[in-house]
BAPALO-252608 format. One record per residue (C-alpha): x, y, z; residue in three letters. Coordinates in Angstrom, 1 decimal. Last residue first. Layout:
<nodes>
((X Y Z) ALA),
...
</nodes>
This chain:
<nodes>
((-223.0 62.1 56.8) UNK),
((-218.9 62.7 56.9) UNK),
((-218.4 60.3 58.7) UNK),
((-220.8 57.8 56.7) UNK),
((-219.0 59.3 53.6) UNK),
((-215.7 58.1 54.9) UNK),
((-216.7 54.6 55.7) UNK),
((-218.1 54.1 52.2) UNK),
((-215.1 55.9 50.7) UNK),
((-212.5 53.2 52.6) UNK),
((-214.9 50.5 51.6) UNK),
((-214.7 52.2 48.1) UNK),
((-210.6 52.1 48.3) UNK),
((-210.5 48.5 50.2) UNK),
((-212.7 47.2 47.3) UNK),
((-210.6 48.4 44.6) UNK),
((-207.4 47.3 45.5) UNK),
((-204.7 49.8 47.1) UNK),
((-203.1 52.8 47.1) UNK),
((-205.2 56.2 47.0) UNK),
((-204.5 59.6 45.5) UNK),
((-205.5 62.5 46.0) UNK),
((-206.6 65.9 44.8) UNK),
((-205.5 65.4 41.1) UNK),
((-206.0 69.1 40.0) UNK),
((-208.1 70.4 37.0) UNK),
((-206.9 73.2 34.4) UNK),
((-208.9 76.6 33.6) UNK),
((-207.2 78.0 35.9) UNK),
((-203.5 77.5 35.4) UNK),
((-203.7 78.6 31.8) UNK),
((-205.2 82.4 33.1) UNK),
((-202.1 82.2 36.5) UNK),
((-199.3 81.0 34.0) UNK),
((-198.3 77.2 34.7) UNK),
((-194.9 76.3 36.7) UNK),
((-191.8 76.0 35.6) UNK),
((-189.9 73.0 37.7) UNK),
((-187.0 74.7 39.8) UNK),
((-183.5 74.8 38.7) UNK),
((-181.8 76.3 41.4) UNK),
((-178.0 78.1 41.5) UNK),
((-175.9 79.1 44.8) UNK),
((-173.1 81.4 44.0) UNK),
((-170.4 82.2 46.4) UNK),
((-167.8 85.1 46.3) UNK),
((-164.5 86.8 45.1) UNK),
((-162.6 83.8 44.8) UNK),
((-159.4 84.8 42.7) UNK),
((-159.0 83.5 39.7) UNK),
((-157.1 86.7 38.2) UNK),
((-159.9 88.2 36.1) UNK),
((-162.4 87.3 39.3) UNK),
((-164.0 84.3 40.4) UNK),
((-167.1 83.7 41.7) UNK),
((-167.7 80.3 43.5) UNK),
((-170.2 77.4 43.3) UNK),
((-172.8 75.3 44.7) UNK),
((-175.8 73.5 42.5) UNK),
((-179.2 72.8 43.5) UNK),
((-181.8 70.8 41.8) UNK),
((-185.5 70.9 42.6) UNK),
((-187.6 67.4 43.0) UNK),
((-190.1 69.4 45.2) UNK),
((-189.2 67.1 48.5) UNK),
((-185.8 67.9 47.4) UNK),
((-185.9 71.9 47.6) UNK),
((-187.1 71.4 51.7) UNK),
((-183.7 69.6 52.2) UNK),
((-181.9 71.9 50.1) UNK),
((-182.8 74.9 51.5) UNK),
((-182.9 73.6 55.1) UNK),
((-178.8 72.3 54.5) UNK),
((-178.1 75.7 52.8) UNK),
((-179.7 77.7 56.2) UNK),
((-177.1 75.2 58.5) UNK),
((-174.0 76.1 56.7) UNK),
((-172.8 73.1 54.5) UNK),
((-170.3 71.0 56.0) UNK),
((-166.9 70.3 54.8) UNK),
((-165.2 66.7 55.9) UNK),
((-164.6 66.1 52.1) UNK),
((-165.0 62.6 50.6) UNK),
((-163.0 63.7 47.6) UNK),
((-164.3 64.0 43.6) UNK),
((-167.7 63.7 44.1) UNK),
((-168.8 67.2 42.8) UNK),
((-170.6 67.6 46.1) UNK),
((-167.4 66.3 47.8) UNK),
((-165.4 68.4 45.7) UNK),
((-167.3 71.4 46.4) UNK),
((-167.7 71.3 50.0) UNK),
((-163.8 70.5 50.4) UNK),
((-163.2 73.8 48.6) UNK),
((-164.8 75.7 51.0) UNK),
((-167.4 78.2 49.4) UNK),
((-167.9 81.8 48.7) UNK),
((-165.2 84.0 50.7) UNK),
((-167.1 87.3 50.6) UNK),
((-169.8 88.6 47.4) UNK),
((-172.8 87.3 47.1) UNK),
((-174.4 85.6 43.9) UNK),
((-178.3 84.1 43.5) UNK),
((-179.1 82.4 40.3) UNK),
((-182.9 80.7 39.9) UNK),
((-182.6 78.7 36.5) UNK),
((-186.5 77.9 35.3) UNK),
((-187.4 74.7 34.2) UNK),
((-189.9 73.5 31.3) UNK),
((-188.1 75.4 28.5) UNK),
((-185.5 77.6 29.9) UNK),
((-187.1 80.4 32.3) UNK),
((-185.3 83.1 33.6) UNK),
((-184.1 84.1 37.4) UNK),
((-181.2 86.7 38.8) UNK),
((-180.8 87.5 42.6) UNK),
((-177.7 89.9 43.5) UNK),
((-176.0 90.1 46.8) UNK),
((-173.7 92.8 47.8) UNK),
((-171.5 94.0 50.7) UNK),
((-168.8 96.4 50.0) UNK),
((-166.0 97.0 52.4) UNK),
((-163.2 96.9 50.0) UNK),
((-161.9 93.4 51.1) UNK),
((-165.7 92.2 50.6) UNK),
((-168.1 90.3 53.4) UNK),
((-171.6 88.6 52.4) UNK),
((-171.9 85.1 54.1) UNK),
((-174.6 85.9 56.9) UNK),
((-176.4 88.0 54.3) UNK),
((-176.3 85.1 51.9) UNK),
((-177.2 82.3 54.6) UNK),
((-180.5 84.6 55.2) UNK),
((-181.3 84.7 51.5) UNK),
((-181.4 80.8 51.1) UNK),
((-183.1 81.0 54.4) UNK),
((-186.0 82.9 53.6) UNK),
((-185.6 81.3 50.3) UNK),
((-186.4 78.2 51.4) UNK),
((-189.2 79.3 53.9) UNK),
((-191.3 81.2 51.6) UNK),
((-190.6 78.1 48.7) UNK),
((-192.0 75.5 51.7) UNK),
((-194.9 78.0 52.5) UNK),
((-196.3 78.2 49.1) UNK),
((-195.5 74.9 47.9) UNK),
((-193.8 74.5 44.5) UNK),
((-193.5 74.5 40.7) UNK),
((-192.6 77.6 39.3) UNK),
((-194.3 80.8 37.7) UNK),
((-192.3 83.7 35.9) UNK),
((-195.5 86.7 36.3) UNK),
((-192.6 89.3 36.4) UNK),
((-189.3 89.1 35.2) UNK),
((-186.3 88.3 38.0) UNK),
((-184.1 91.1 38.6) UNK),
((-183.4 91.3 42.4) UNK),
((-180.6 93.5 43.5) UNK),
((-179.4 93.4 47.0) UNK),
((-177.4 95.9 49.0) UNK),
((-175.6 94.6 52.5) UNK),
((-174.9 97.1 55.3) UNK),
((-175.0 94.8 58.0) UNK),
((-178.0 96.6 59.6) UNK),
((-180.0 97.0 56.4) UNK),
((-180.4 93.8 55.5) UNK),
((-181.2 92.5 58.5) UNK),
((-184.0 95.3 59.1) UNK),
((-185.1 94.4 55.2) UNK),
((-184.8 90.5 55.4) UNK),
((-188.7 90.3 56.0) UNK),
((-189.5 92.3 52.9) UNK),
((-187.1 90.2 50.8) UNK),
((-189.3 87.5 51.7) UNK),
((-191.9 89.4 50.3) UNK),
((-189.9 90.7 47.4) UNK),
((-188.4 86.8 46.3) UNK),
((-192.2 85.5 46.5) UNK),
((-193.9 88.3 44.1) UNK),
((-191.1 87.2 41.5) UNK),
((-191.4 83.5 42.4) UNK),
((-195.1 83.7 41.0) UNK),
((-195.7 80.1 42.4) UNK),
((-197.9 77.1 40.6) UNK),
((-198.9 74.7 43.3) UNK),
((-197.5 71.0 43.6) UNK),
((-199.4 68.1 45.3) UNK),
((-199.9 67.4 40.9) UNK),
((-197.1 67.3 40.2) UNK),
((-195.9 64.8 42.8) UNK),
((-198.4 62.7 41.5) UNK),
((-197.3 63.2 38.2) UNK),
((-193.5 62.2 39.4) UNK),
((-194.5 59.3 40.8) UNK),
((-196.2 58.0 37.9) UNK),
((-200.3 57.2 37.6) UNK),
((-201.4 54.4 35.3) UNK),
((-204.6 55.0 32.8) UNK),
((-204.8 52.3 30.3) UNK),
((-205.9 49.6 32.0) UNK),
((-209.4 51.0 31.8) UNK),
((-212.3 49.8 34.1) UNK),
((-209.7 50.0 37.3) UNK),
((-209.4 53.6 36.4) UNK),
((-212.9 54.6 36.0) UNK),
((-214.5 53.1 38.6) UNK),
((-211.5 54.9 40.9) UNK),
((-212.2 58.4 39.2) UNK),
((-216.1 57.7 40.0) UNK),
((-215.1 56.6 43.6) UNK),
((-212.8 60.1 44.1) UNK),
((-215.8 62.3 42.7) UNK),
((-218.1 61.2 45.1) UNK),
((-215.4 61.4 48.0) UNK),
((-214.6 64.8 46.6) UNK),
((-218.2 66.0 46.6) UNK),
((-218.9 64.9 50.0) UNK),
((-215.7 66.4 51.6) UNK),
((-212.5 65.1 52.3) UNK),
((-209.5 66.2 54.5) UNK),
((-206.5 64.4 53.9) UNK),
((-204.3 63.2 57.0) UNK),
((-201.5 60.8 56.9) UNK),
((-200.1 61.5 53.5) UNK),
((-199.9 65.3 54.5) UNK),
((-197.6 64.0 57.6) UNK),
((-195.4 61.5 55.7) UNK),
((-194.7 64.3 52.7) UNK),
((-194.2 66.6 56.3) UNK),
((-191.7 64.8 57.9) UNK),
((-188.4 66.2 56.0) UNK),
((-189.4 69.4 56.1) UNK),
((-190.0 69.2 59.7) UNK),
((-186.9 67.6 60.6) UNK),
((-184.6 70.9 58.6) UNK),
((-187.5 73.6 60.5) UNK),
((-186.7 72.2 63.9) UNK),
((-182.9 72.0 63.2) UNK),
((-183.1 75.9 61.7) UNK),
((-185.0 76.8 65.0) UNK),
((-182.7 74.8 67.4) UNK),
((-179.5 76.3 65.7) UNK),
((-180.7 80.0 66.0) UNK),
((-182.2 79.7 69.5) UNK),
((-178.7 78.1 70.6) UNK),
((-176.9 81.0 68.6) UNK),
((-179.5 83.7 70.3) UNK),
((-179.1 81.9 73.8) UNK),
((-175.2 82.4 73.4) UNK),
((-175.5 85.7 72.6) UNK),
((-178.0 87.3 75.3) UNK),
((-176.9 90.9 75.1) UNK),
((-180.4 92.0 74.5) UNK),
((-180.1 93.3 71.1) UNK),
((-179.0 89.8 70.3) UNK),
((-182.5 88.0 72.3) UNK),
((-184.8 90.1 70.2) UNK),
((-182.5 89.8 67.1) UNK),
((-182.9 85.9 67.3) UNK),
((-186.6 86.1 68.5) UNK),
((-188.1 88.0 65.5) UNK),
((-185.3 86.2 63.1) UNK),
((-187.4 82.8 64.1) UNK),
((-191.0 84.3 63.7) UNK),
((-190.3 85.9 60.7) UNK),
((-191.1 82.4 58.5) UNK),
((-194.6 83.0 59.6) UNK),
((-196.7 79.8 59.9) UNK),
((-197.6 79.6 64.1) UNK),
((-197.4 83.0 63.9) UNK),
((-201.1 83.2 65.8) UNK),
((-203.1 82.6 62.8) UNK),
((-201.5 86.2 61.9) UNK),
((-202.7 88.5 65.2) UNK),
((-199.7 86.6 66.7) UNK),
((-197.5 87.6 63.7) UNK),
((-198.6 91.7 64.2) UNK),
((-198.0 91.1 67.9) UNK),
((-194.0 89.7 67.0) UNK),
((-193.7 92.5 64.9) UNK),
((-195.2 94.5 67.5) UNK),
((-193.0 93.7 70.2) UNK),
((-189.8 93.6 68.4) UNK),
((-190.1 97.3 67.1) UNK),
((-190.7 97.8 71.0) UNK),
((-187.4 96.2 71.6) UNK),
((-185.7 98.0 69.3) UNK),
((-187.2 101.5 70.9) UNK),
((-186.0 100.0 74.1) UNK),
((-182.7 98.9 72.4) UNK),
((-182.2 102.6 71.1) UNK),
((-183.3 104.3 74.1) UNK),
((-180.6 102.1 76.3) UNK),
((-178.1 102.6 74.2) UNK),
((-178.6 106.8 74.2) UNK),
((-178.7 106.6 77.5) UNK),
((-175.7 104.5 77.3) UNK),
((-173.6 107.0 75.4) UNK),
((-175.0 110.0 77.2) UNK),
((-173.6 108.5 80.6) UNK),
((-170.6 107.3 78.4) UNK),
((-169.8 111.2 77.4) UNK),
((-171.0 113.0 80.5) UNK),
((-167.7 110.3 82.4) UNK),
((-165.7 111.3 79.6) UNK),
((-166.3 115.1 80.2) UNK),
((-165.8 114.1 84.4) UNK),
((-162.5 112.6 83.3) UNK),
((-160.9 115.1 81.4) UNK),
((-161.6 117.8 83.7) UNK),
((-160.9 116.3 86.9) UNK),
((-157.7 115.2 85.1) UNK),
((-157.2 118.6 84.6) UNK),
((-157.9 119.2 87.7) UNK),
((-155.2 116.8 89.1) UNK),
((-152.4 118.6 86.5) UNK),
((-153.4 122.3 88.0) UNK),
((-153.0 120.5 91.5) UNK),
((-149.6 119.3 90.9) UNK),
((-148.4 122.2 89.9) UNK),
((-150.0 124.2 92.6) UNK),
((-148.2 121.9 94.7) UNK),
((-144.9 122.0 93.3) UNK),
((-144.8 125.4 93.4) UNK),
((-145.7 125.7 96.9) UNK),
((-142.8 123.5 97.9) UNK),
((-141.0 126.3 96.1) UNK),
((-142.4 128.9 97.6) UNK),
((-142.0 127.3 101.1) UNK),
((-138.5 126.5 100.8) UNK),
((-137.7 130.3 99.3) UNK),
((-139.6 131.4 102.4) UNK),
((-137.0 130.0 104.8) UNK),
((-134.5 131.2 102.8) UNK),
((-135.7 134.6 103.2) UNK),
((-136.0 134.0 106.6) UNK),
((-132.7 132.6 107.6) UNK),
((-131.3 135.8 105.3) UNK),
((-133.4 138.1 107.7) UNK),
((-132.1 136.5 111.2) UNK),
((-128.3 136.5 110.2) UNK),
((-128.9 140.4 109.5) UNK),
((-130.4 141.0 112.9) UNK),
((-127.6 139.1 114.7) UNK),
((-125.5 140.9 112.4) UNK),
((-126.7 144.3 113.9) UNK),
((-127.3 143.2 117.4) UNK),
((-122.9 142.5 116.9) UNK),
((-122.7 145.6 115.5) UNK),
((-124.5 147.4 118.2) UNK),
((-121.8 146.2 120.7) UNK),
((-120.0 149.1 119.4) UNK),
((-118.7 150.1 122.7) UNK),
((-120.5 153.5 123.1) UNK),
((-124.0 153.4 121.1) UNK),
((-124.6 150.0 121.4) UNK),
((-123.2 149.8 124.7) UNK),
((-125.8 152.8 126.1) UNK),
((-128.4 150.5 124.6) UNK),
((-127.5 147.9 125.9) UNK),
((-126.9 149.2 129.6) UNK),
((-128.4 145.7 131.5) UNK),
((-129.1 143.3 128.5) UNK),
((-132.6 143.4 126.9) UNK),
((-131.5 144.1 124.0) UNK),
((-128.8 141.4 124.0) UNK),
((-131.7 139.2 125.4) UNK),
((-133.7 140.1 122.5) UNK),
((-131.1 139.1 119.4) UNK),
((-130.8 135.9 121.2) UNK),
((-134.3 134.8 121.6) UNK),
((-134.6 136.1 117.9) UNK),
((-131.7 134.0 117.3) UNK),
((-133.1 131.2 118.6) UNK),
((-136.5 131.2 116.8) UNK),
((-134.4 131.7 113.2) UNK),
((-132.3 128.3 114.3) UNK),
((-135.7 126.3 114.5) UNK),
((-137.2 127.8 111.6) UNK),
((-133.9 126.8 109.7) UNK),
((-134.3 123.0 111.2) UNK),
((-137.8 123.4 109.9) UNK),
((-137.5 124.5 106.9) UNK),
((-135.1 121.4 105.9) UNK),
((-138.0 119.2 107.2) UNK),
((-140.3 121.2 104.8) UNK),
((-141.7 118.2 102.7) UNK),
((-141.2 115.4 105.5) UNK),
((-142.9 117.4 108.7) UNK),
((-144.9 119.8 106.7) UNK),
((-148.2 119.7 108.4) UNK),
((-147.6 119.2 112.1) UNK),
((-144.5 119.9 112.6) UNK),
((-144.0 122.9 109.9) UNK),
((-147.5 124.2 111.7) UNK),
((-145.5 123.6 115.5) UNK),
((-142.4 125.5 114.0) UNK),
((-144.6 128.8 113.3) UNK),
((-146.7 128.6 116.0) UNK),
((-142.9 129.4 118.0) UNK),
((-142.0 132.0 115.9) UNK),
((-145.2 133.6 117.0) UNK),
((-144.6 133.1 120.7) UNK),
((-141.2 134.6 120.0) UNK),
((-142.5 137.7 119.2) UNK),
((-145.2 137.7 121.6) UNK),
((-142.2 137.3 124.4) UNK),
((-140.4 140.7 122.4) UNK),
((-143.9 142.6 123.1) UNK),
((-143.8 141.4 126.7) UNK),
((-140.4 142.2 127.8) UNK),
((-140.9 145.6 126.1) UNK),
((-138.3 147.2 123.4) UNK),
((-141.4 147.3 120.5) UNK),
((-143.9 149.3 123.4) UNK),
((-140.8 152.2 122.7) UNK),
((-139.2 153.9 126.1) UNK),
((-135.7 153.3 125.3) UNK),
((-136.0 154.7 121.9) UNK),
((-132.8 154.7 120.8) UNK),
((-133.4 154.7 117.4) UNK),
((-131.1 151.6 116.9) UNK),
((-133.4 150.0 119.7) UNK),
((-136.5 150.7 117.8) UNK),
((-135.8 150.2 114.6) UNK),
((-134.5 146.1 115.9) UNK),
((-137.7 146.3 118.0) UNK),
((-140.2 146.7 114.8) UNK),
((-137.7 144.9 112.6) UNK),
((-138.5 141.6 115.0) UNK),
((-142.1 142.5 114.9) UNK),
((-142.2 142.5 111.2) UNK),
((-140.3 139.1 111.2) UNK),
((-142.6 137.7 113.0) UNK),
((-145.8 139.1 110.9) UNK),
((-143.5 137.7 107.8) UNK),
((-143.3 134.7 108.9) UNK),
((-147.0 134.5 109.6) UNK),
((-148.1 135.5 106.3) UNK),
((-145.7 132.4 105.1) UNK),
((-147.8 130.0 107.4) UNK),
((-151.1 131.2 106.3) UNK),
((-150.0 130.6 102.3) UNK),
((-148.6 127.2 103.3) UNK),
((-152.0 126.3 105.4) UNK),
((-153.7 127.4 101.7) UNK),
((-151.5 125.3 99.8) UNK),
((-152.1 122.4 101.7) UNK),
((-155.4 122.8 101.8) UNK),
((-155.5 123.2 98.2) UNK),
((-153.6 119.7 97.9) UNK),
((-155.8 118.2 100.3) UNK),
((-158.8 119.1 98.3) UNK),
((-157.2 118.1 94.7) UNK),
((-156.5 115.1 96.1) UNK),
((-159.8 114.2 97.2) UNK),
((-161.4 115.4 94.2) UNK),
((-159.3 112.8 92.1) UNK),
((-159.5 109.9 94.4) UNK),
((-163.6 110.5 93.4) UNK),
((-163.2 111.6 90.0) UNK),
((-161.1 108.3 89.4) UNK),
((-163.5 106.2 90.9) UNK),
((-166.4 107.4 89.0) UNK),
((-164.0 107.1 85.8) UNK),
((-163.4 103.8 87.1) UNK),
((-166.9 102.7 87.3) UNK),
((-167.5 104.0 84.1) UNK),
((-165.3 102.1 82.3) UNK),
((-166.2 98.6 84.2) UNK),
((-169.8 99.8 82.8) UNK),
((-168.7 100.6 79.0) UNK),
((-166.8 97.2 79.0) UNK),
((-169.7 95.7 76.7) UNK),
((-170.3 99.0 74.7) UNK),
((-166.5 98.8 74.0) UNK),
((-166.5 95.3 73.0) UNK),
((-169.8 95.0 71.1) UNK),
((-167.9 98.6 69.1) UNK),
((-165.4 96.4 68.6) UNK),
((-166.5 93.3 67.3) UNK),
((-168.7 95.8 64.8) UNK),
((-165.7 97.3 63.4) UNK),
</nodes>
């Protein structure tokens, strides 16, 4: 439903230039036609005028009245004159639809001409009423009415057609102009709702430049992708998309060599640092793992309180495509992590779940559970659609070397979940009759230390590697800095 509303709102111009196009061509004909109708309506009055005139002499001469302005040489000359405007507006006008018309105009001028020169004859009207010529003026006159009645039945029925056809062009005028109302409104409303998008844009992104300048917000990158999608510009919000999520995949896997680079130290740390150094080269029993210093670069993390802010960030996304999550993970559960890291993992963990959420019946859904098991806690999040490609999950499971490849926000999850020694597992949902009914991506994080134990417990700043007399000439050299 979405493709097609993109479609339609992305051929609304073409669509309104041909509606505009269409009321144009449309006007014009409905113009001609009405002039046409109106030059028909003109040209049957005029018919009828002739005709008039013609029964005007006709009454006359069978009266008798020798003397009557309707039996004049000029009067019957006007006649004809009319008759003869009559064929040039057929010519000029109606040359192909009333071409039958014509030839009967043509024949209804002679006859008048006729009819009049047996009036005019020398003794007519004594023949008329002696000889019974009069019949033959009589059936002239006769032969000149039915021309013109059929005459006037071409017409009328040319006229139909026309009125027809202009009844069907304006309601096409009709149609089109409402349609034409319809997409102006249509992309005045667009254009309000990206502008007021747009402005929603502008002060997220001004609220994260205000923040340290944005520099650290997860938001920034969905700021810029729905910027540049309510924008029309696709393509650069997939290349923006992919550059981001590449840029954030090669920094999380630089940054244990960055934070091992630099390491800020103060006087008291430096004094401190020598005394723990003393100490441990005086006592062979103290040693220092991997996996405690890892600890101990670690911060405890309420994940509860993380989940609903980055939740908070999803909410526009979220509520766009429809999609309804359900958190349920208890309150004050602690893990193991880095503050920004976790932000950004399950920024993205939740990000790939939106993306992946579709259902048969329509319904969108993810839901978030979490618990604690001894040392570890078991983050669970499951979304409905087409869960995982069955090549993925042998080739995790090693059972096939799979060509599958894990969607871009799964590879920055687990990248940045590695550097915190955090397992992740890949799986589908399966309903009663094993059908995949979605994904489920599950984390076993290291369980951090309650907020009242965590303080009152130190915290290995850093650690050093080397003998003792580099480490205190390293000291030495820092503490003059520092002086």
């Amino acid at each position: 439903m979405k493709k097609l509303a993109n479609v339609l709102e992305s051929k609304r111009s073409i669509a309104g230039l041909c509606l505009l196009a269409g009321l144009i061509f449309t006007t014009y004909r409905i113009q001609e036609n009405s002039g046409q109708i109106k030059r028909l309506t003109n040209f049957e009055s005029g018919i009828q005028t002739c005709f008039t005139r013609v029964n005007q002499t006709y009454t006359a001469n069978l009266l008798g009245d020798t003397g009557s302005t309707y039996l004049t040489q000029n009067f019957q000359n006007l006649t004809e004159e009319c008759l003869a405007e009559g064929i040039l507006t057929v010519e000029n006008s109606f040359s192909k639809e009333l071409s039958g018309a014509a030839k009967q105009l043509s024949n209804l001028a002679s006859n008048v001409h006729w009819f009049h020169e047996d009036i005019l004859a020398p003794n007519g009207a004594k023949s008329m009423a002696g000889s019974g010529e009069s019949r033959d003026v009589g059936t002239r006159f006769e032969k000149i009415e039915t021309t013109k009645d059929e005459i006037l039945e071409s017409t009328n029925s040319f006229k139909a057609e026309i009125t027809n056809s202009l009844n069907q062009q304006k309601n096409i005028f009709y149609v089109s102009a409402t349609l034409l109302v319809i997409l102006m409104l249509a992309e005045y409303m667009s254009l309000t709702r990206r502008r007021l998008s747009n402005n929603a844009r502008e002060k997220e992104a001004q609220a994260e430049l205000l923040d340290n300048g944005g520099a650290t917000s997860v938001k920034v990158g969905e700021i810029i992708r729905v910027a540049l999608e309510q924008n029309d510009l696709i393509n650069c919000s997939k290349l923006f998309a992919n550059f981001h999520a590449y840029t954030t995949l090669e920094k999380g896997k630089n940054k244990m060599s960055l934070e091992t680079l630099v390491t800020p130290m103060t006087k008291a740390v430096a004094s401190t640092s020598v005394k723990n150094i003393d100490q441990i080269w005086e006592d062979d029993s103290i040693g220092v793992s991997a996996d405690s210093t890892m600890n101990t670069q670690l911060n405890d993390i309420n994940l509860e309180q993380l989940s609903s802010s980055v939740v908070d960030l999803l909410t526009e996304k979220l509520f766009s495509q429809g999609v309804q999550i359900d958190i349920n993970i208890p309150e004050g559960l602690m893990i193991k992590g880095r503050q920004e890291d976790m932000e950004q993992t399950l920024y993205h963990l939740f990000a790939y779940a939106i993306n992946s959420t579709q259902s048969e019946n329509g319904e969108k859904n993810i839901s978030v559970f979490a618990h604690k098991l001894g040392d570890v806690v078991a983050f669970d999040l499951i979304h409905s659609g087409a869960g995982f490609d069955e090549a993925i999950l042998k080739q995790r499971a090693g059972l096939g070397d799979g060509n599958g490849n894990l969607d871009l926000d799964l590879q920055i999850c687990q990248s940045l979940l590695s550097e915190i020694q955090a397992k992740v597992q890949l799986d589908n949902k399966m309903d009663q009759n094993g059908n995949v009914v979605g994904g489920r991506v599950k984390i076993i994080f290291k369980a951090g230390t309650p907020a009242q134990i965590a303080s009152t417990q130190g915290k290995l700043v850093d650690l050093k590697v080397g003998s003792k007399k580099e480490i205190l000439a390293g000291f030495a050299a820092g503490n003059g800095q520092i002086n």
